[in-house]
N, C-alpha and C positions, 0 to 999 in steps of 0.2 A: 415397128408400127410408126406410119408419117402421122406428123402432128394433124393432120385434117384428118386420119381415124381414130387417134387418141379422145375420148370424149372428155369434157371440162366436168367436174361435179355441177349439180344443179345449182344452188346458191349457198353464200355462208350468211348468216346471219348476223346481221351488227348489234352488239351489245355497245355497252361501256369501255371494256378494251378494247375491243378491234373499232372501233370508233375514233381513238388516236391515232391508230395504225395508219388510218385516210384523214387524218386530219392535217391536208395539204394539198393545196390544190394542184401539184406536179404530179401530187401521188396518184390522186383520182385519173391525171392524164396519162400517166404511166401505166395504170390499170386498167385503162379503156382500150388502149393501146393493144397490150398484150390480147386481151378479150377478143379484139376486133381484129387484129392482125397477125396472133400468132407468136411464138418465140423471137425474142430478140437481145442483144445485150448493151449493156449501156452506153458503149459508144455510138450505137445504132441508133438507139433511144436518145441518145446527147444531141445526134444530127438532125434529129426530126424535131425536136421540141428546141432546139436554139439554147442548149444549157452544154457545161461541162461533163465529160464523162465520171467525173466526182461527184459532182454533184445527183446524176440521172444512176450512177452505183452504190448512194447513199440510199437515196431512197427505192431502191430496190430493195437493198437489205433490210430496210423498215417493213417495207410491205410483205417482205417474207418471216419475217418475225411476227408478224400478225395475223400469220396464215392465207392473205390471196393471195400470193404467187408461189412460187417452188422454180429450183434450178430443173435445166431440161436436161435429164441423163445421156438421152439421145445426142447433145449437139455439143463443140464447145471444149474447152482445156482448162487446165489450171491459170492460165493465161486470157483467155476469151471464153469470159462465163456465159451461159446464156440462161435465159430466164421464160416461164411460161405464168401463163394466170391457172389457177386451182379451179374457178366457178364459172359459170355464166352467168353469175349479176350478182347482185350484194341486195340481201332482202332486210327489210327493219320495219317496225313499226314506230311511227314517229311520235304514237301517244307517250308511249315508253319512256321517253325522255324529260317528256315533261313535267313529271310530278317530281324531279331532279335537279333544282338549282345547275349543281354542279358541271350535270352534261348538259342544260338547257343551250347554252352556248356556243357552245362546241356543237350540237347538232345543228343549232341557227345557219353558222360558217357551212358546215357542210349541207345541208339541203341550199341556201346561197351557191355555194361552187357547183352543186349539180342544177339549179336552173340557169345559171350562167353555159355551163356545158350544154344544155338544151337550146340555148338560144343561139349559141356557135352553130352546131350540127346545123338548124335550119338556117340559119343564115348562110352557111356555106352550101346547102344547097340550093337555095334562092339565087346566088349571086353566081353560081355555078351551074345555073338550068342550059343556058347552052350549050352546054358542052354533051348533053346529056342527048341519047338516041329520043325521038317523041313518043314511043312507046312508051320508054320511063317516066316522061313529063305528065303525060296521058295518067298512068298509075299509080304515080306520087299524088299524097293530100296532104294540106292545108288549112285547116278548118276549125271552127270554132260554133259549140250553140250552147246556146244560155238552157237550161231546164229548170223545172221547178221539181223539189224529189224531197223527201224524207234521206232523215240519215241512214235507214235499214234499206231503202232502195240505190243510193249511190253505194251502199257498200254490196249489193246485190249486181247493180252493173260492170264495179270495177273486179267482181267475180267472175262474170259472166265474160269481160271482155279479154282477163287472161285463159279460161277454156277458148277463145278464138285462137292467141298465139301459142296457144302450147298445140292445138289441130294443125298450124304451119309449120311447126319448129318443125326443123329434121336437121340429119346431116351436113355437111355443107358435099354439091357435087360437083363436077365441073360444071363451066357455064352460067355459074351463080354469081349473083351481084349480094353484097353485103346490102342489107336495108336497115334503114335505123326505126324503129319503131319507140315512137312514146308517145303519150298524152298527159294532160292532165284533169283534174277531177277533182275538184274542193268548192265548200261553198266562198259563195259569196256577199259582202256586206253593201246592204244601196238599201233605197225606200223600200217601204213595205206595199204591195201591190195594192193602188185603187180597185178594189171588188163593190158588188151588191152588198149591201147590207141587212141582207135579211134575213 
């Protein structure tokens, strides 16, 4: 079985340990990698991300001690390991952490390293729109809107807009372009709305 019909488990869930496991921002990039691109090994890894093949084999073997990745049986020798991702995304809830000194911090760092990774991804396609056919430019969005929502309604839409992506997800087939999809969804603090008064 080739690794585009091997399917990834759905997601793992971040606790308190596996929350170490990523707490590094090579690691996240190491694991997005694999995610997005498939089996690779660390000297592969070393060349793409501008590190050591020590250093992109250490943190393999963290991430596989903490369960998102696993060696690919399929590929690879005692000599040239190669390595695949376990999940398709890493699910958590970020209230979780907070009633926790301990990991308040460490979860700070890494939602930090994951919008910093948010702001790459768009930035690289911003700065790399023409390279891009105009159909793509055409389908690609960009956008922001302010609403005004209760907390049981944003958590009602950010329901509602994973039933969207889980209706697209499928296999990967030929002819497919990788898309990155995210958003974001939290309130916001400013004045409080001049209304009527009455």
């Amino acid at each position: 079985m080739s690794e585009d019909e091997r399917p990834l488990e759905r997601a793992i869930e971040l606790n308190a340990r596996t929350l170490r496991g990523l707490a590094h921002p090579l690691r996240l990039e190491i694991l997005g990698l694999l995610r997005a691109d498939g089996p690779a090994t660390a000297s592969g890894l070393a060349g793409r991300l501008g590190e050591s093949s020590g250093t992109t084999s250490w943190h393999l073997r963290q991430l596989a001690e903490y369960g998102f990745i696993e060696e690919d049986p399929d590929r690879g020798n005692r000599r040239d390991r190669w390595w695949r991702a376990r999940h398709q995304y890493t699910d958590f809830e970020f209230g979780d952490f907070l009633s926790d000194p301990a990991h308040r911090g460490a979860m700070g760092a890494f939602l930090q390293e994951i919008v910093d990774i948010y702001h790459r991804k768009a930035t690289e396609f911003v700065t790399g729109a023409a390279s891009w056919p105009r159909e793509w430019i055409d389908a690609a969005g960009l956008s922001d809107r302010l609403m005004w929502l209760t907390a049981a309604e944003l958590t009602a839409l950010n329901g509602e807009l994973e039933q969207v992506l889980d209706r697209y997800e499928r296999p990967r087939r030929a002819g497919d372009t990788s898309v990155v999809t995210q958003w974001q969804s939290f309130p916001r603090k400013g004045r409080e709305p001049k209304g009527d008064k009455t």
